[in-house]
PLY file of the C-alpha trace (Angstrom):
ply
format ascii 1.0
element vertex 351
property float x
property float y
property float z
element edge 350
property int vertex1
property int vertex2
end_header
57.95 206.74 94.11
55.81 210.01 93.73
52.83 208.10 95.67
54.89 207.43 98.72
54.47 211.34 99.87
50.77 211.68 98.71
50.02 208.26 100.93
51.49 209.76 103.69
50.00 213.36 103.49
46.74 211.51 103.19
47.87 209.88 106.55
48.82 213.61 107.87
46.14 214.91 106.93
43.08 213.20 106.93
42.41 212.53 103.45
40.10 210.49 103.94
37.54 212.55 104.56
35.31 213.40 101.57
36.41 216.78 100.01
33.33 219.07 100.58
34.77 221.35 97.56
31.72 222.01 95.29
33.57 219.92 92.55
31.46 220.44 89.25
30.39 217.54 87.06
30.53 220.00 83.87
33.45 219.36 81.07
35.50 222.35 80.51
33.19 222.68 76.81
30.01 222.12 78.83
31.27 224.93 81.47
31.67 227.04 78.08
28.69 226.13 76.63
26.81 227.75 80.13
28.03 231.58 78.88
27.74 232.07 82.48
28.76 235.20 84.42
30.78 232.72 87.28
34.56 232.03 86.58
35.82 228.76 85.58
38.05 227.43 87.48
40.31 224.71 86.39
42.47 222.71 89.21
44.85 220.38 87.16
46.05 217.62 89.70
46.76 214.07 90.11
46.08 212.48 93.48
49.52 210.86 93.39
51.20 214.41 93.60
51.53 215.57 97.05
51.14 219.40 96.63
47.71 218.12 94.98
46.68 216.39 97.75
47.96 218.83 100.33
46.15 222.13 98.21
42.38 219.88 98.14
43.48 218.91 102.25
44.45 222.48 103.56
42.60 224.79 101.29
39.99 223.80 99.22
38.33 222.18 102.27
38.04 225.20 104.22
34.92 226.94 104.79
35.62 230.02 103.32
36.97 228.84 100.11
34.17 226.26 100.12
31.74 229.36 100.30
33.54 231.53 97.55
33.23 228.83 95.37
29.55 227.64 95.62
28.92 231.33 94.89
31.32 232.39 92.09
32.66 229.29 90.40
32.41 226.52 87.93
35.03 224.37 89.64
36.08 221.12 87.45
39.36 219.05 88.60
41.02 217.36 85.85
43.83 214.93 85.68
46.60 215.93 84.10
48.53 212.86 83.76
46.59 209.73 84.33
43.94 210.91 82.10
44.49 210.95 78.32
41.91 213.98 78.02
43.10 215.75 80.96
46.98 215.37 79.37
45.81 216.56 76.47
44.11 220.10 78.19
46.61 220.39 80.43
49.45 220.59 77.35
47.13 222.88 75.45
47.31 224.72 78.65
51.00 225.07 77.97
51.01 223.32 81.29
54.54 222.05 83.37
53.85 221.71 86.69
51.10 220.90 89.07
48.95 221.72 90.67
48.20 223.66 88.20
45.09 226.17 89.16
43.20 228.47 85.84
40.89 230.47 86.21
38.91 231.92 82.92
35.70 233.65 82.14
32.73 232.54 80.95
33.83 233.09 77.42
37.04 231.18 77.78
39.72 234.35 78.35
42.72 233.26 80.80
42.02 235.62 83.86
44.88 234.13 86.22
47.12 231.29 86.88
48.87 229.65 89.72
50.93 227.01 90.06
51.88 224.92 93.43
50.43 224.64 96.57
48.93 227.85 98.11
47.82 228.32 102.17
43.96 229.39 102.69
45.23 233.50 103.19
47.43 233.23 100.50
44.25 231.35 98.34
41.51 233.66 99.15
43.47 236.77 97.90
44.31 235.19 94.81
40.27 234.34 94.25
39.26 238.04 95.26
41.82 239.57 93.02
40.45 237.32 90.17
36.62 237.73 91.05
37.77 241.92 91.26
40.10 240.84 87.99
43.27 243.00 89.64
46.91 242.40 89.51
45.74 239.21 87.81
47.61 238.67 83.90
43.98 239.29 81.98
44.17 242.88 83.79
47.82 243.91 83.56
48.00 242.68 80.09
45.67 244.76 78.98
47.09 247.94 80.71
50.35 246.73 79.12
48.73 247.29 75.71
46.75 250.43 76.39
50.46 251.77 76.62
50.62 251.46 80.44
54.10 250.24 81.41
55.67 251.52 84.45
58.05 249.03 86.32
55.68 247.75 88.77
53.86 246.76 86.10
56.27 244.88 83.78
57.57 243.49 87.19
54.37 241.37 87.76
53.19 241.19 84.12
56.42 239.58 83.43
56.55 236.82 86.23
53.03 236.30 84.94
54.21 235.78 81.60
56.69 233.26 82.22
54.23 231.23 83.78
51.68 231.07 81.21
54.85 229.95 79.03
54.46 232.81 76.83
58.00 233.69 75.66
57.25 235.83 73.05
55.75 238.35 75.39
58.47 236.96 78.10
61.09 238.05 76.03
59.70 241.41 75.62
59.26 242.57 78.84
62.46 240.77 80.35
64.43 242.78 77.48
62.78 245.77 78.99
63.99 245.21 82.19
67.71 244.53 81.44
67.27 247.70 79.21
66.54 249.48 82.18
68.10 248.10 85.19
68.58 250.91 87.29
64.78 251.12 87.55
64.29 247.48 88.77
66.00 246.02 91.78
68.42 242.97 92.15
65.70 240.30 92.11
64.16 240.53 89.44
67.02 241.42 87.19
68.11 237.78 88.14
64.76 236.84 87.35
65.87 238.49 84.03
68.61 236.58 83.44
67.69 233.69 84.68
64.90 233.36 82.12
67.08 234.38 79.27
69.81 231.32 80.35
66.53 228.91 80.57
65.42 230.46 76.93
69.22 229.98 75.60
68.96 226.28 76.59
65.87 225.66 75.18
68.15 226.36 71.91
70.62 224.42 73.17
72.71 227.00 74.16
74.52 226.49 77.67
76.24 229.15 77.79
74.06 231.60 79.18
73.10 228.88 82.15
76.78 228.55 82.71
77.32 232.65 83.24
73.81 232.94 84.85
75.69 230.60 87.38
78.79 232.58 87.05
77.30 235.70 88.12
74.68 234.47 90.58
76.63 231.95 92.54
74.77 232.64 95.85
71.34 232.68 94.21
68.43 230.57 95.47
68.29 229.18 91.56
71.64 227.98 91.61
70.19 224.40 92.51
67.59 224.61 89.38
70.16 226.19 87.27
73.07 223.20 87.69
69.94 220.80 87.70
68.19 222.38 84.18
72.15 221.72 82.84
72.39 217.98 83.89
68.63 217.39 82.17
70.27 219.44 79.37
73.37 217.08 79.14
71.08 214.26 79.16
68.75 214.87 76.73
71.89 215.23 74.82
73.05 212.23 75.96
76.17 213.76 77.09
77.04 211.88 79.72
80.39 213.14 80.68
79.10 216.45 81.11
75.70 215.39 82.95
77.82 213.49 85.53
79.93 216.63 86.31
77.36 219.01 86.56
75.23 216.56 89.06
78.63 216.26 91.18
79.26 220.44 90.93
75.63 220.22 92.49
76.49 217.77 95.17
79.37 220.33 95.62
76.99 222.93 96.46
74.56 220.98 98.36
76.45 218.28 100.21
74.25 217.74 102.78
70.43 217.65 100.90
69.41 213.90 101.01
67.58 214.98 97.83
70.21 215.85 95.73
72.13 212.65 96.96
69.31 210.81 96.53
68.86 211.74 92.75
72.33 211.55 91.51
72.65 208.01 93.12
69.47 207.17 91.29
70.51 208.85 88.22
74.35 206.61 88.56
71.89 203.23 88.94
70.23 204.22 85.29
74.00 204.96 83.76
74.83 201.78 85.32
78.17 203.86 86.48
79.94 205.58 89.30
78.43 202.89 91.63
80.71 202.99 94.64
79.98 206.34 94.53
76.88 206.33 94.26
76.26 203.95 97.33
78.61 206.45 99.47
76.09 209.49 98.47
73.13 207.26 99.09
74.88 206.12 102.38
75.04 209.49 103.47
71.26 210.44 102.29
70.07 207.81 104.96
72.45 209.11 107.66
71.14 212.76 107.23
67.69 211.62 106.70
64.99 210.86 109.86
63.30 207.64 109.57
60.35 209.85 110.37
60.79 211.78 107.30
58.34 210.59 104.49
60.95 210.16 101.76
63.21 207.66 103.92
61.50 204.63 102.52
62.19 206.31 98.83
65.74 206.86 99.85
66.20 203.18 101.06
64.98 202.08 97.78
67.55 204.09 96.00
70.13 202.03 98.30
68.74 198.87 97.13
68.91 199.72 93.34
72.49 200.73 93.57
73.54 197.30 95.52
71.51 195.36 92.67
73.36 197.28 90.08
76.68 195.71 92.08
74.80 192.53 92.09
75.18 192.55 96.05
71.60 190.74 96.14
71.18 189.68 99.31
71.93 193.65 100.58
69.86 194.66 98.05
66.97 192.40 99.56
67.04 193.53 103.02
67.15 197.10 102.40
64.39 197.02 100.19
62.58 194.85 103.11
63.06 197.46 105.78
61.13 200.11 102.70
58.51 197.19 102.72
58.15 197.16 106.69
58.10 201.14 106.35
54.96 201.02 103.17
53.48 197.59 103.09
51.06 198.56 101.11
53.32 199.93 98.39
53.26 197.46 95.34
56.69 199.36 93.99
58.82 198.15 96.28
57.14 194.94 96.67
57.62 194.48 92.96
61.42 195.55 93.38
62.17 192.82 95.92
61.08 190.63 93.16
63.35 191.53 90.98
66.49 191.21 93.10
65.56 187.66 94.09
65.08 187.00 90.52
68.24 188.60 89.61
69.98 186.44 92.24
67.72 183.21 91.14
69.59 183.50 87.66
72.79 184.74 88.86
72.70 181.04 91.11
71.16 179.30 88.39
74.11 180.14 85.62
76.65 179.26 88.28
75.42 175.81 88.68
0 1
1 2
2 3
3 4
4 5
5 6
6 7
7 8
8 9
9 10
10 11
11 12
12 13
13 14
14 15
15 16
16 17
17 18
18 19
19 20
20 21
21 22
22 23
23 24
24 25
25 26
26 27
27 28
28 29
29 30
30 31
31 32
32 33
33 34
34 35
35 36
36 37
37 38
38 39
39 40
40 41
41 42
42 43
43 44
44 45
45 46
46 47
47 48
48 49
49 50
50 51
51 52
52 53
53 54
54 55
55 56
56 57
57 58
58 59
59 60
60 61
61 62
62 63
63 64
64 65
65 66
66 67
67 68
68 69
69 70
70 71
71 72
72 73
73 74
74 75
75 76
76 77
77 78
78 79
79 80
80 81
81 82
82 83
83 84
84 85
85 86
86 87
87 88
88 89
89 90
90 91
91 92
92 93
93 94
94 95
95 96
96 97
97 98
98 99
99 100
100 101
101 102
102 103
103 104
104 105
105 106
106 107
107 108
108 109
109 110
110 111
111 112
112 113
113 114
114 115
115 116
116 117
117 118
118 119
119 120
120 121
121 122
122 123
123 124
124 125
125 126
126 127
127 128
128 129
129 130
130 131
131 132
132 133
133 134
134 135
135 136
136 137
137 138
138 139
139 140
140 141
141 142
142 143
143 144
144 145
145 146
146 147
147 148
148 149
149 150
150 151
151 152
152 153
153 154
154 155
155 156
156 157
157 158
158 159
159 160
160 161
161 162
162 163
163 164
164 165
165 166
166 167
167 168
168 169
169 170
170 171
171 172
172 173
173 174
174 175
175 176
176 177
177 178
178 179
179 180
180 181
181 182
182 183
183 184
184 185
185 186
186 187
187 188
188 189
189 190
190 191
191 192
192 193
193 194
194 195
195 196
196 197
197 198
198 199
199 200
200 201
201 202
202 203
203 204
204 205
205 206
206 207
207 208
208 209
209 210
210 211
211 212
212 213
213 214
214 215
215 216
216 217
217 218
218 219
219 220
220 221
221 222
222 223
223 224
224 225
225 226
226 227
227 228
228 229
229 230
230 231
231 232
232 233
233 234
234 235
235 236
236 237
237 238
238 239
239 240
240 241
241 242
242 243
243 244
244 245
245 246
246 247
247 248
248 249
249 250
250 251
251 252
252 253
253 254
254 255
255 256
256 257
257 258
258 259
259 260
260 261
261 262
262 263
263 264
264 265
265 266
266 267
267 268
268 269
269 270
270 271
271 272
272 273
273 274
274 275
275 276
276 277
277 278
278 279
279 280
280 281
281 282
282 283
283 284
284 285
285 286
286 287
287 288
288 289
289 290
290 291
291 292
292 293
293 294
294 295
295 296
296 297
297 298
298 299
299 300
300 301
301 302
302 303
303 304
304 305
305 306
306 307
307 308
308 309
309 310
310 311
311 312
312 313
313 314
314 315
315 316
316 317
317 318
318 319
319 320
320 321
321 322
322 323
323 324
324 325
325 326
326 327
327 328
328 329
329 330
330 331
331 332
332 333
333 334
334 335
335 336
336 337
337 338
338 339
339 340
340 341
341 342
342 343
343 344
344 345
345 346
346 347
347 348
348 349
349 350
């Protein structure tokens, strides 16, 4: 379902067109191997992700990026998860998300990360502050352990920090922070705590999550706090409690065709809560535009909750009207084949 959005962006967008990004043909070894004075540069994608597609679309392809790299970087794009190499760099990476964007030097040191889509502005700070190697980690790391470590500081160094996945230096300079709260404002105290309730469940500790939530019940992370419980609860396999922290979500957010959308999906893999499930999935389509990219992906949703009823024939013709929407997209194609085979043997044993 990813590759509905990355079809259409290619649509929006013109994707088409060949990238003109000086892409190099080097392996990250090879790019080693150089000792050059240009930074690496590492863009972790996959073309079925649509911030992927939407960062090589917007800003890669413009002129002035195009010109910063050709003089200043080794650029190599690697797959992160259709490629078994590029899975295996991007977890040594202590990589999560993506796009996922690294910049080293030519010996190999970690000079900066991003991750997520980033606008051309927004882009061509980020590469002068890594050519100029300021307020990137590599340069506020090593202030941090010259003994530098005033709150501006440990403010960036620590968002930083979290992103590389480092939680042993995390840890430290989030403890600093709480230790000293009256020098740091609101935001990133919740930051704070926020990262301590993710580190708690990690160690399967909830409890922290469940105050952070307590506390913070008007934050912006509210949505990835309730949804880092349910994954939680189902790692666990605690379904009980995974079901009632996706509704306490739907509670919060009763009218994001998103979160409908995934606890619906979530009911058709539990094979439970169906009727309810088809009302929140009901509801998705009525708040969703037809327009909107992930209305075919929502319709499909539909159709797997009516085949998990065994309501075949409804299950058919939604899944034909995601079919008239993306006819080239084998998924749904290959779910309409399953319904009519699920009817097919439904009929047969009732003969």
């Amino acid at each position: 379902m990813k590759k509905i959005f990355a079809l259409i962006l290619l649509v929006l967008f013109g994707c088409n067109q060949k990238s003109q990004f000086p892409w190099s043909e080097y392996s990250l070894s090879e790019a080693l191997a150089l000792n050059s004075d240009r930074i690496i540069f590492l863009d972790f994608y996959n073309d079925n992700w649509g911030g992927c597609v939407r960062l090589e679309v917007e800003t890669l392809n413009d002129d002035r990026v195009i010109e910063f790299a050709k003089k200043h970087l080794i650029s190599i794009k690697i797959d992160a998860w259709d490629n078994a190499q590029g899975t295996e760099l991007f977890d040594q990476y202590d990589g999560v998300y993506i796009p996922l964007l690294i910049f080293l030097d030519g010996s190999g040191r970690e000079i900066e990360r991003i991750i997520g889509y980033k606008n051309v502005e927004d882009f061509l700070d980020i590469l002068n502050n890594v050519l100029n190697n300021t307020d990137t980690f590599m340069s506020l790391f090593e202030k941090y352990e010259n003994g530098e470590k005033n709150y501006d500081l440990i403010d960036k160094l620590s968002y930083k920090s979290e992103m590389k996945q480092n939680d042993s230096l995390s840890t430290e300079l989030y403890s600093i922070i709480l230790n000293q709260q009256s020098e740091y404002d609101s935001s990133t105290i919740e930051r704070a705590d926020f990262y301590f309730a993710k580190l708690a469940l990690k160690n399967e500790d909830t409890s922290k999550m469940n105050t952070f939530i307590d506390l913070y019940e008007n934050s912006d992370r509210i949505g990835d706090a309730y949804r880092r419980l349910a994954y939680h609860y189902k790692a666990i396999k605690d379904t009980l409690l995974e079901i009632n922290t996706l509704k306490k979500t739907i509670d919060l957010f009763p009218d994001s065709p998103s979160v409908l959308n995934s606890y619906a999906w979530r009911m058709t893999e539990l094979n439970t809560e169906l009727k309810d499930a088809l009302e929140k999935i009901d509801k998705a389509i009525m708040l969703t535009d037809k327009e909107n990219s992930s209305y075919p992906r929502i319709l499909d949703t539909k159709a797997e909750v009516l085949w998990r009823m065994d309501l075949f024939d409804e299950a058919i013709k939604v899944i034909d009207e995601a079919i008239s929407i993306d006819n080239e997209y084998q998924y749904y194609k290959d779910q309409k084949t399953k319904f009519k085979q699920s009817k097919s043997k439904i009929d047969t044993d009732s003969i």
